[in-house]
N, C-alpha and C positions, 0 to 999 in steps of 0.2 A: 290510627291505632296500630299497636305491634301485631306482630303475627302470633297467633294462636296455637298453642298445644293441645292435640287430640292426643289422649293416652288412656292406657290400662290403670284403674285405680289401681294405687297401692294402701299396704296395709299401713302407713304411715300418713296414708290423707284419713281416715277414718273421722279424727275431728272435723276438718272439714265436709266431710262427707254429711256427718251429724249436723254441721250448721247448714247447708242449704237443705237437708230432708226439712228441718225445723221450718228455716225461713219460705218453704213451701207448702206447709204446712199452715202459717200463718196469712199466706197468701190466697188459700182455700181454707182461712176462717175453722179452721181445724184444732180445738183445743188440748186437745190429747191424740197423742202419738205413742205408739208401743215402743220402738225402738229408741237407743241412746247410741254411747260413741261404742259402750263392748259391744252390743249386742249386735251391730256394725259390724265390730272387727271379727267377732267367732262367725256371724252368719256368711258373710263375705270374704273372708279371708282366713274361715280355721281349718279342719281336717274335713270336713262336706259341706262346701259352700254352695248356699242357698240362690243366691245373686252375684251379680256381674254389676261391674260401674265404669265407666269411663269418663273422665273429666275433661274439662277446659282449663288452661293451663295461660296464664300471660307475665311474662318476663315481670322480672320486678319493679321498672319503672312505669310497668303499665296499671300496677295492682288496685284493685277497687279503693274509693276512698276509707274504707275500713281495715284496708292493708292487707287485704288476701288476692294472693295468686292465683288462687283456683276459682272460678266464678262460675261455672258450668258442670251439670251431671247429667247424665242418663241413667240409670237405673235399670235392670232388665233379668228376668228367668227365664228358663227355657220350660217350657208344657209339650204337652202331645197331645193331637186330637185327630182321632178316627177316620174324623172324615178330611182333613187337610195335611196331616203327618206331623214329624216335627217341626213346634211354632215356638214363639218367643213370646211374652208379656213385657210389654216397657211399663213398670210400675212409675218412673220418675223421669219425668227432662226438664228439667232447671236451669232457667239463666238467670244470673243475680241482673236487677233492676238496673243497672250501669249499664250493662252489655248487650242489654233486649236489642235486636232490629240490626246487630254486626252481622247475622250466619252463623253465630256461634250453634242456635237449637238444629237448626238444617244442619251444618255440619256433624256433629252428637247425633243424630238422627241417621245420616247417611252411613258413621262409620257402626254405628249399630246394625245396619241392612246388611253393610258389607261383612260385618264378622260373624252372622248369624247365617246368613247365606251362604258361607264359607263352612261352617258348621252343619247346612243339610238342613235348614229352616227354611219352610215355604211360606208361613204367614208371621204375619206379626197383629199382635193384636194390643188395644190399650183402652182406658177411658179420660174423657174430657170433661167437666164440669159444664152443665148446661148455660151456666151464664157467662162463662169464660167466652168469649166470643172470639179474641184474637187468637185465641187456642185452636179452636173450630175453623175457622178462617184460613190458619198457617197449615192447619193438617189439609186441608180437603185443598189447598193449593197447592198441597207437595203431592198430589197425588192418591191421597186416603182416600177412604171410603169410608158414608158414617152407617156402621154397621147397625145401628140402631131400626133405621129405614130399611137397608137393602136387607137384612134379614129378617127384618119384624120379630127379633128375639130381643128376649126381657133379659137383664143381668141380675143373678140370684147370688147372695153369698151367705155363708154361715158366722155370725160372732163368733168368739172363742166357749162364749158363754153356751150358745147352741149348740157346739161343736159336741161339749162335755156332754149336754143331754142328749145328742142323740149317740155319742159312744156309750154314755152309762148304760143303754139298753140294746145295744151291739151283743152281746152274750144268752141274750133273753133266745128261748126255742121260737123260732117260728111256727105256729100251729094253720095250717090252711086246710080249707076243700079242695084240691088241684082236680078231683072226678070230673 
């Protein structure tokens, strides 16, 4: 196989971008997804971008049998937390099915450490699907931790739907005994 490009997404892969969120998506039996190719390019690439990506990149004569160059992403924000300072979330690491098992995710993974790190990032954090097994396997041999065990925390998230109900009542007084 040719040698590999690790790069800064551009606002020009955004299609691409949009096809492996999809086909990852698919891969975790995921039928609906929020995101499309705009909503990509403003959240990533408009005037206050949301996320970071970095791709896989292989020369032309390498390109998957579907005819794409780009065959790999990472995905990532940056968070803050209290007790560890500032951290990173990897929402996405993607290798199209062709490419599984070169170093492309290790590699995507490593230059993620190294640009976040660089950036004043202590932790990185992310989640694995429990039946993903090579998932769990590749992470906890690169060195992870499954934070699931060692911290005995639960992951809690809000829908969008929740999100509304618990702002609709965001303005309401608070009435307490504090005596």
């Amino acid at each position: 196989m040719a040698e590999v490009h690790i790069r800064e997404a551009l606002v020009g892969d955004c299609k691409d971008i949009f096809r492996m969120v999809k086909e990852l998506a698919q891969f975790h039996k995921i039928e609906v997804i929020w995101s499309n190719e705009e909503t990509i390019k403003q959240d990533g690439f408009g005037a206050h971008p949301t996320f970071k990506c970095i791709v896989a990149e292989v020369p032309p004569e390498s390109k998957s049998a579907d005819g794409h160059t780009l065959v790999a992403l990472a995905l990532y924000s940056y968070m803050y937390s209290t007790l560890r300072g500032p951290s990173v979330f990897l929402d996405s690491l993607y290798v199209d099915s062709e490419f599984r098992g070169k170093g492309i995710g290790k590699a995507l993974l490593r230059k993620v450490c190294k640009m976040t790190l660089q950036e004043g990032c202590t932790f990185m954090r992310w989640f694995a699907v429990a039946w993903n097994k090579a998932a769990t396997n590749f992470y906890l041999k690169e060195g992870a931790q499954d934070l699931t065990i060692k911290d005995d925390e639960h992951s809690f998230g809000f829908s969008q739907a929740a999100m509304e109900a618990m702002a609709e009542h965001s303005e309401k007084r608070l009435v307490t005994n504090v005596s």
